[in-house]
C-alpha positions as CSV (number, residue, x, y, z in Angstrom):
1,X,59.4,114.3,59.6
2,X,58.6,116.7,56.9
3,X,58.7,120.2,58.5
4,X,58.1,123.8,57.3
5,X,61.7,125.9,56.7
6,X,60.9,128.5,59.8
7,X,59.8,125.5,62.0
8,X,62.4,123.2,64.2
9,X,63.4,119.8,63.1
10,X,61.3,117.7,65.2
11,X,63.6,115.2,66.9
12,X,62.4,112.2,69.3
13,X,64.9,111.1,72.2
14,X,64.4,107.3,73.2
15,X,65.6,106.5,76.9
16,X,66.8,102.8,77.9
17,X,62.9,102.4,78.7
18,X,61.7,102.8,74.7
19,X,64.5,100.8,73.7
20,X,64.0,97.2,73.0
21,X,65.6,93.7,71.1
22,X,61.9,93.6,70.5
23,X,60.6,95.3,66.9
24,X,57.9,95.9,64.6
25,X,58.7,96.6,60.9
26,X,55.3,98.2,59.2
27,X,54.8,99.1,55.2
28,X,56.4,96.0,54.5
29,X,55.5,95.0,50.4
30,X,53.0,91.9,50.6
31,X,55.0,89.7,48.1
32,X,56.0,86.9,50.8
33,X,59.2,88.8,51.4
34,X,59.9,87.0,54.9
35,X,63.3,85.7,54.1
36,X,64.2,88.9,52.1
37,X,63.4,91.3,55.5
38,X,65.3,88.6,58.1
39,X,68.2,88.9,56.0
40,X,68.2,92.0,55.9
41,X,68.2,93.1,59.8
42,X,70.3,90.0,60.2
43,X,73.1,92.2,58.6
44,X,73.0,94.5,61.7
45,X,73.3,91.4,64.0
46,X,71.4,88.1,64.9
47,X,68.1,87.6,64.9
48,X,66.1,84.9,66.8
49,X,62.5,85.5,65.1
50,X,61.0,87.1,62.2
51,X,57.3,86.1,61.9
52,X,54.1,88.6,60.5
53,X,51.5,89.8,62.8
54,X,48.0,89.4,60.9
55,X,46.6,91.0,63.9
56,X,47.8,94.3,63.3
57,X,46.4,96.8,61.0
58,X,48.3,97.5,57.8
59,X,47.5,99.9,54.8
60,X,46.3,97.5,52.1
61,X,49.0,95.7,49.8
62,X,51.5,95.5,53.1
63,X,52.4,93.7,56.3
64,X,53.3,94.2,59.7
65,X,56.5,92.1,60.5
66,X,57.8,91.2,64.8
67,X,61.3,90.9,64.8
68,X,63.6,90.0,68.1
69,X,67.0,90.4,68.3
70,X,69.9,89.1,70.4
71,X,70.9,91.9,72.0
72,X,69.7,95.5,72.2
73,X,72.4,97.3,70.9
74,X,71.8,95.3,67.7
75,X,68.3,96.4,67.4
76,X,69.1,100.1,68.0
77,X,71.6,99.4,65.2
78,X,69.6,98.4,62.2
79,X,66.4,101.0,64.0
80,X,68.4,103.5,63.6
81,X,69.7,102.5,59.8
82,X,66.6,100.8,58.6
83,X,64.0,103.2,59.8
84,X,62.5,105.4,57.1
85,X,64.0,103.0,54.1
86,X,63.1,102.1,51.0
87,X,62.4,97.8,51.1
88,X,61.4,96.4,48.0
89,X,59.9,99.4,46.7
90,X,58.4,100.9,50.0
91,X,59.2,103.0,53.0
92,X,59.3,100.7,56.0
93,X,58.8,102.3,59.6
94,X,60.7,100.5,62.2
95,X,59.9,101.0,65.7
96,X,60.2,99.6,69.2
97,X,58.1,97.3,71.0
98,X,59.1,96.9,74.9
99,X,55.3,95.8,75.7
100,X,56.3,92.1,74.0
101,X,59.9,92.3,76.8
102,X,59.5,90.0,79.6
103,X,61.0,90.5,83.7
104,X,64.1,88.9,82.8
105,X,64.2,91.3,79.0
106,X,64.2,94.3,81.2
107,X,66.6,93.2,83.7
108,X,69.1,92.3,81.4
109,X,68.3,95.6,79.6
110,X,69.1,97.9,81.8
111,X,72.4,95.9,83.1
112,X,73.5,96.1,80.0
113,X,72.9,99.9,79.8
114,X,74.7,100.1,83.5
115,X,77.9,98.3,82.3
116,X,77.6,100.7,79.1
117,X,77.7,103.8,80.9
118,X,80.3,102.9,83.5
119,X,82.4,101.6,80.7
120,X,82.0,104.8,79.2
121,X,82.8,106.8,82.3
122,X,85.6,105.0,83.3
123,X,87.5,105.4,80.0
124,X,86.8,109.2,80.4
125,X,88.0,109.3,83.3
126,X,91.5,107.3,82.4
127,X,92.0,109.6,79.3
128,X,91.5,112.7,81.7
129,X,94.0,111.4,84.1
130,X,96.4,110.6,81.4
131,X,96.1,113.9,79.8
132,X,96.6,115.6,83.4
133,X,99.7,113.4,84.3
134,X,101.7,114.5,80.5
135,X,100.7,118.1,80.6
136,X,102.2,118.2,84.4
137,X,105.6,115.9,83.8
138,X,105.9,118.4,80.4
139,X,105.1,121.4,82.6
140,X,107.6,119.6,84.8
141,X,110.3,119.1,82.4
142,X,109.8,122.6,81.0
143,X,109.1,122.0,77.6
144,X,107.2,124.8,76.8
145,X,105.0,126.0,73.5
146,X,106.4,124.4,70.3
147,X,106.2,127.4,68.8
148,X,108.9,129.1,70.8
149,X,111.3,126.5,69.3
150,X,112.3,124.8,71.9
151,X,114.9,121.7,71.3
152,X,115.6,118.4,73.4
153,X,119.1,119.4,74.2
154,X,117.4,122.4,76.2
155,X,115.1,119.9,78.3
156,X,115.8,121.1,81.7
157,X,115.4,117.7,83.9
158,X,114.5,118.6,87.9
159,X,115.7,116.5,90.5
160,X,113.1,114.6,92.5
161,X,114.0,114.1,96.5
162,X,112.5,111.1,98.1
163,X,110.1,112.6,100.2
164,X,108.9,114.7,96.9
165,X,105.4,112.8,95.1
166,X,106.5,113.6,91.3
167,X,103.2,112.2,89.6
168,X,99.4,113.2,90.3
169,X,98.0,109.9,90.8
170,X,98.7,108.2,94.2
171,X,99.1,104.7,92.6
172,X,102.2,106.2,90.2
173,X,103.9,108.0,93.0
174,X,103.9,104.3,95.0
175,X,105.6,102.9,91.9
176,X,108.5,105.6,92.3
177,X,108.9,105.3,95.7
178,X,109.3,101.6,95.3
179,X,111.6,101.7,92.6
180,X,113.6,104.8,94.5
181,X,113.6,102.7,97.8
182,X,115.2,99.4,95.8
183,X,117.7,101.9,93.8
184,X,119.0,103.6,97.4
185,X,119.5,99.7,98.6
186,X,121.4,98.8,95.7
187,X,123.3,102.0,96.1
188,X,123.9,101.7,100.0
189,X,125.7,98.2,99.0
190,X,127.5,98.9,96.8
191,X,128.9,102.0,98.8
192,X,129.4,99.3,101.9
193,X,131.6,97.0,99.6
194,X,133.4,99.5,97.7
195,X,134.5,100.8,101.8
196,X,135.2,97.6,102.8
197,X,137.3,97.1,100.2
198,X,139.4,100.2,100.9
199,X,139.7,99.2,104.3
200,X,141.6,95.9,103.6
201,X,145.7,96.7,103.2
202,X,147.3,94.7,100.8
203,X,149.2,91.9,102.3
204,X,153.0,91.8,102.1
205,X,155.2,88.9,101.0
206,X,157.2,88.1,103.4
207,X,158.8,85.3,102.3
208,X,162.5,84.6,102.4
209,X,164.1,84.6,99.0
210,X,167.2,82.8,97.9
């Protein structure tokens, strides 16, 4: 929007509510440019219907398009690149139209949005987690700033006791306890046949010789 330079840039914030698959393209050229403006938005994803409204009022010499996308996020896609354009010659103004969605529109909407943000917070929270587990093994391990020079060959390694939980995350620490417990069983018997060995005496030919 055009602004003055001591004023704000005016900026419009649309919530899952103003979003729709659902739009309305306006100062579209009226030179039976149907096929031109599907193609178009169909770059930006599919699109089940492209049809002009005669019911809505246009400046003279333009129309007013509907278009419905497949999904939502495709629509926010090409509203967001389209909007403000230059189409054969004209500006086109793209905006929203949730009043055409129906029950099942909206519903679907905002599960869609739901899986979105979970998505979103769960791979936050995985790269936190990460991050947290290297920066306390390294802390662990003593490596230390880079800049202080420090070298692989002065790695100082601590050792770990069984009853000690080495990792932050619960699920880690019941990997190495389960890997610890199988090492100690392999180690118990192989200690139980290396005694057992020892413990047999060599036998001693007794045989007669001629």
């Amino acid at each position: 929007m055009p602004r003055y330079r001591d004023e704000p840039a005016a900026v419009r914030v649309y919530t899952v509510c103003d979003e729709s698959k659902y739009l309305i393209v306006r100062n579209v050229p009226s030179l039976g440019c149907e096929e031109e403006l599907k193609k178009l938005f169909e770059s930006y994803g599919p699109v089940e219907e492209c049809k002009p409204m005669d019911a809505e009022d246009c400046e003279p010499y333009t129309d007013v398009f509907f278009i419905k996308f497949s999904q939502v996020s495709n629509a926010r896609f090409s509203k967001r690149k389209l909007d403000e354009s230059v189409f054969l010659g004209n500006r086109i103004q793209v905006t929203y139209a949730p009043h055409f969605e129906t029950l099942s529109d909206t519903k679907e909407k905002l599960e869609a949005r739901r899986r979105e943000v979970l998505g979103r917070i769960n791979t936050t929270a995985g790269r936190r987690e990460g991050a947290q587990v290297k920066n306390w093994i390294s802390n662990k391990r003593g490596y230390g700033n880079a800049s202080q020079g420090s070298s692989t060959a002065d790695m100082v390694y601590d050792h770990v006791s069984s009853n000690k939980d080495f990792f932050p995350s619960a699920s880690m620490n019941a990997t190495v306890n389960l890997v610890r417990d199988k090492l100690e069983k392999i180690e118990s018997s192989s200690k139980s046949a290396d005694s057992l060995m020892a413990s047999k005496k060599p036998k001693v030919d007794t045989r007669r010789r001629i």
